[in-house]
C-alpha positions, 0 to 999 in steps of 0.5 A, spaced: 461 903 267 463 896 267 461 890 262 458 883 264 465 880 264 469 884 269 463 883 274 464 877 273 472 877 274 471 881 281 465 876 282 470 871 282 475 874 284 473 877 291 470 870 292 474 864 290 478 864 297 473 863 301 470 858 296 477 855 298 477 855 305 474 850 310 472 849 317 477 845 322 471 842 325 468 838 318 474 837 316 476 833 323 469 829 323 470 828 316 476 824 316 475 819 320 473 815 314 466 816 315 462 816 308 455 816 311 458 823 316 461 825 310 455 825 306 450 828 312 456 833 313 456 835 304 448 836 305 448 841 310 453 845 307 448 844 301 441 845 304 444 852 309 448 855 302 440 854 297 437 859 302 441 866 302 442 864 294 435 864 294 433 871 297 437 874 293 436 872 286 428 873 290 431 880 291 434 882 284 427 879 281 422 883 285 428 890 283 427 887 275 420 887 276 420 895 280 424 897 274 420 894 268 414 897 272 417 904 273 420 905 266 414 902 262 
């Protein structure tokens, strides 16, 4: 079985060049120099990125507590 760490490695792994990667229009609008446009674009690239982080650490606790229920 794999540990924690190599999880971990694959996480970052198979992540890390779409972290790297970037819209062609945000990058366009967000180099005319704009910093309140650069701003509003910084927090709705937060505010849409939360929620599906949300759902699944949601998903992975209600199977914690499912799994707890059952083994106990």
């Amino acid at each position: 079985m794999f540990s924690k760490k190599k999880y971990l490695l694959l996480l970052v792994v198979f992540t890390s060049k779409t972290a790297l990667s970037q819209c062609a229009m945000c990058k366009a609008v967000v180099e005319n120099g704009d910093t309140s446009m650069a701003e509003g674009v910084n927090s709705g690239i937060t505010y849409l990125m939360v929620f599906p982080y949300l759902l699944i650490g949601l998903l992975f606790f209600a199977i914690y507590r499912y799994n707890k229920k059952v083994n106990s």
